[in-house]
MIPADREN-37077 format. One line per field, with one value per residue: residue in three letters; residue number from 1; x, y, z of N, C-alpha, C in turn. Coordinates in steps of 0.2 Angstrom, whole numbers, plus 5000, padded with zeros to 4 digits. Atoms other than C-alpha are relative to their C-alpha. Example, Ala and Ser with C-alpha at 12.3 -4.5 7.8 and 13.67 -1.06 7.14 Angstrom:
<lumros>
r = [ala	ser]
k = [1	2]
n_xx = [5004	4996]
n_yy = [4994	4994]
n_zz = [5000	4999]
ca_xx = [5062	5068]
ca_yy = [4978	4995]
ca_zz = [5039	5036]
c_xx = [5004	4996]
c_yy = [5006	5005]
c_zz = [5000	5003]
</lumros>
This chain:
<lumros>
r = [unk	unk	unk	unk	unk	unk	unk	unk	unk	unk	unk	unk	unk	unk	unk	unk	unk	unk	unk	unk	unk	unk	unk	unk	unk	unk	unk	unk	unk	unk	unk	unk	unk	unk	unk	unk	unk	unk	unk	unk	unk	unk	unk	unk	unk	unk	unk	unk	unk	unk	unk	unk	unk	unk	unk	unk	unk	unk	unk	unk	unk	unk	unk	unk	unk	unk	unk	unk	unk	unk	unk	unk	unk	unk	unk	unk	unk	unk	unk	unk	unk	unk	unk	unk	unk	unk]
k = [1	2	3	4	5	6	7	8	9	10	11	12	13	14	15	16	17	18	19	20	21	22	23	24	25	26	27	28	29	30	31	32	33	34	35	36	37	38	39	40	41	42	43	44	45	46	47	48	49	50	51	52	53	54	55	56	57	58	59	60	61	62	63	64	65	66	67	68	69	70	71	72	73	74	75	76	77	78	79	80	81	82	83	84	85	86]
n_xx = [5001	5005	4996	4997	4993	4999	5001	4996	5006	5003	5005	4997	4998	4995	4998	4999	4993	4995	5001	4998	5006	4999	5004	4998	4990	4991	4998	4994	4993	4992	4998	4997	4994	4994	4998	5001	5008	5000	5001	5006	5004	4997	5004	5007	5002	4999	5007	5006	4997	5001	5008	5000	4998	5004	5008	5002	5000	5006	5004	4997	5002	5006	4999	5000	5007	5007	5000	4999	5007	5006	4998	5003	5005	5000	5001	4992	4996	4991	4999	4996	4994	5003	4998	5003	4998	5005]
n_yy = [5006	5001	5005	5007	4997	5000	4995	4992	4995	4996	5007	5003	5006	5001	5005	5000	4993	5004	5006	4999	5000	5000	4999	5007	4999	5002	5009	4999	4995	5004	5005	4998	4995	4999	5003	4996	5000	5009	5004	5002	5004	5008	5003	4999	5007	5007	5002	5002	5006	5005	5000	5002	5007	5004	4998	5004	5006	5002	5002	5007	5006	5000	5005	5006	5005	5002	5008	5006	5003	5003	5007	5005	5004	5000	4993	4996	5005	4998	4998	5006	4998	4996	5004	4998	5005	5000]
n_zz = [5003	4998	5000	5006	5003	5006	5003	4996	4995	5007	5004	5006	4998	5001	5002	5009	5000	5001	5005	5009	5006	5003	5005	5005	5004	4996	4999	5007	4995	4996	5005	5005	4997	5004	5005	5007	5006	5003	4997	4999	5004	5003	4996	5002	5008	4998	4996	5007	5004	4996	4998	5009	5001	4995	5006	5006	4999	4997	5005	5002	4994	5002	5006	5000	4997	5004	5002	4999	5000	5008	5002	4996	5002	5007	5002	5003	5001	4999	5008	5001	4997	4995	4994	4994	4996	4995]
ca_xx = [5057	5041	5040	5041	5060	5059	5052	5062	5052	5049	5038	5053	5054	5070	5070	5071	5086	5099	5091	5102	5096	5100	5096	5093	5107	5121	5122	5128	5140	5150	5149	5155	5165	5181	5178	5177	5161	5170	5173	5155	5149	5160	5153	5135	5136	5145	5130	5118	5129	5129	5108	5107	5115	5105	5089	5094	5100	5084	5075	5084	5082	5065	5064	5072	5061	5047	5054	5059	5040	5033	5046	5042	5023	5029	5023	5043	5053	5073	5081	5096	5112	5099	5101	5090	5096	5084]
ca_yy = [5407	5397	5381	5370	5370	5370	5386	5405	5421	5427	5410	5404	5385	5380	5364	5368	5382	5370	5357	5356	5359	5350	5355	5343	5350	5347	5327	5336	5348	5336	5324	5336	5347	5353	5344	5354	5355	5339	5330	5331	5327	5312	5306	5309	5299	5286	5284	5282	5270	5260	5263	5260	5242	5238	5243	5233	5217	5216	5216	5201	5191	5196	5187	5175	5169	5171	5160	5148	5145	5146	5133	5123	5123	5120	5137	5142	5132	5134	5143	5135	5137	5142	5137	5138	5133	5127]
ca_zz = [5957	5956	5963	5949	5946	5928	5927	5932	5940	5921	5916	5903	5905	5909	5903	5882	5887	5885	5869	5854	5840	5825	5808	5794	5784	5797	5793	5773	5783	5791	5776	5763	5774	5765	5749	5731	5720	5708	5724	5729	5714	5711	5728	5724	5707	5715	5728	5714	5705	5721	5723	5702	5705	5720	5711	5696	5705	5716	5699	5694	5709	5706	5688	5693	5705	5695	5682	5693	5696	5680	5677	5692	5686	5669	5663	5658	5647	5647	5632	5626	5639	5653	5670	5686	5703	5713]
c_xx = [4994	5003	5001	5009	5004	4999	5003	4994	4999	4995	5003	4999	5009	5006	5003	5006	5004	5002	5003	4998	5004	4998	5001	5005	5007	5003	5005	5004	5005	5000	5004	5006	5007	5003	5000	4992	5001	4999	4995	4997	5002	4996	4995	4999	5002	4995	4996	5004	4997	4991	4997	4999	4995	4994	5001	5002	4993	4995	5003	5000	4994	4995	5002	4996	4995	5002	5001	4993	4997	5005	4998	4992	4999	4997	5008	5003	5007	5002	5007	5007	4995	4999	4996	5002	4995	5002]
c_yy = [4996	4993	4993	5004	5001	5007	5007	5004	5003	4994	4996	4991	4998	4994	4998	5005	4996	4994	5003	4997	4998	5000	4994	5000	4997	4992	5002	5004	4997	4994	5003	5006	5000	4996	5008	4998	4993	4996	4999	4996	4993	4995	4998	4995	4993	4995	4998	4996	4997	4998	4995	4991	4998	4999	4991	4991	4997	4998	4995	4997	4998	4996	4995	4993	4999	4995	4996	4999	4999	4993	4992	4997	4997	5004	5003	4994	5005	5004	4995	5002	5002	4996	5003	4997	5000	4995]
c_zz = [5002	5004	4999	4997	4993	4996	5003	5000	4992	4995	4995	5005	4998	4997	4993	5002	4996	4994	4995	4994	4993	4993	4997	4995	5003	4998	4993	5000	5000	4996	4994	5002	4997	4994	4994	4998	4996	5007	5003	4996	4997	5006	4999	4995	5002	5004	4995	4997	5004	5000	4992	5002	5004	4999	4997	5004	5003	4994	4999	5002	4999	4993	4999	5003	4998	4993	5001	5004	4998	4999	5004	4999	4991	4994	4997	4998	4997	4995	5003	5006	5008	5006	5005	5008	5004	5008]
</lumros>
């Protein structure tokens, strides 16, 4: 052995022997582990449903605030029934 003690009498380094290795698959292993093919893909679409909303609500926060600016510089006027909280 040398004598650094990370390395054996054949020059491996000792220190990577031991490092586990995770593929970037394994997180959808142990996420889909002992479902079905429907049961994945009921999962999957539900996720995009949830990503879908999240999207489209962000866009309409996003509209909203910009009319409630124009409004505030009197650049947007209200339609009828329309309401803005400020």
């Amino acid at each position: 052995m040398s004598s650094n003690n990370n390395i054996d009498e054949f020059g491996r380094d000792l220190s990577l022997r031991h490092r586990e290795f995770k593929s970037i698959f394994d997180t959808y292993l142990e996420r889909f582990k002992g479902m079905s093919w429907a049961e994945i893909n009921w999962l999957i679409e539900d996720d995009e449903e949830k990503e879908r909303k999240q999207v489209e609500r962000i866009e309409l926060v996003k509209a909203h605030d910009e009319r409630k600016k124009l409004y505030q510089q009197g650049l947007y006027e209200l339609e009828e029934g329309e309401e803005l909280d400020m």
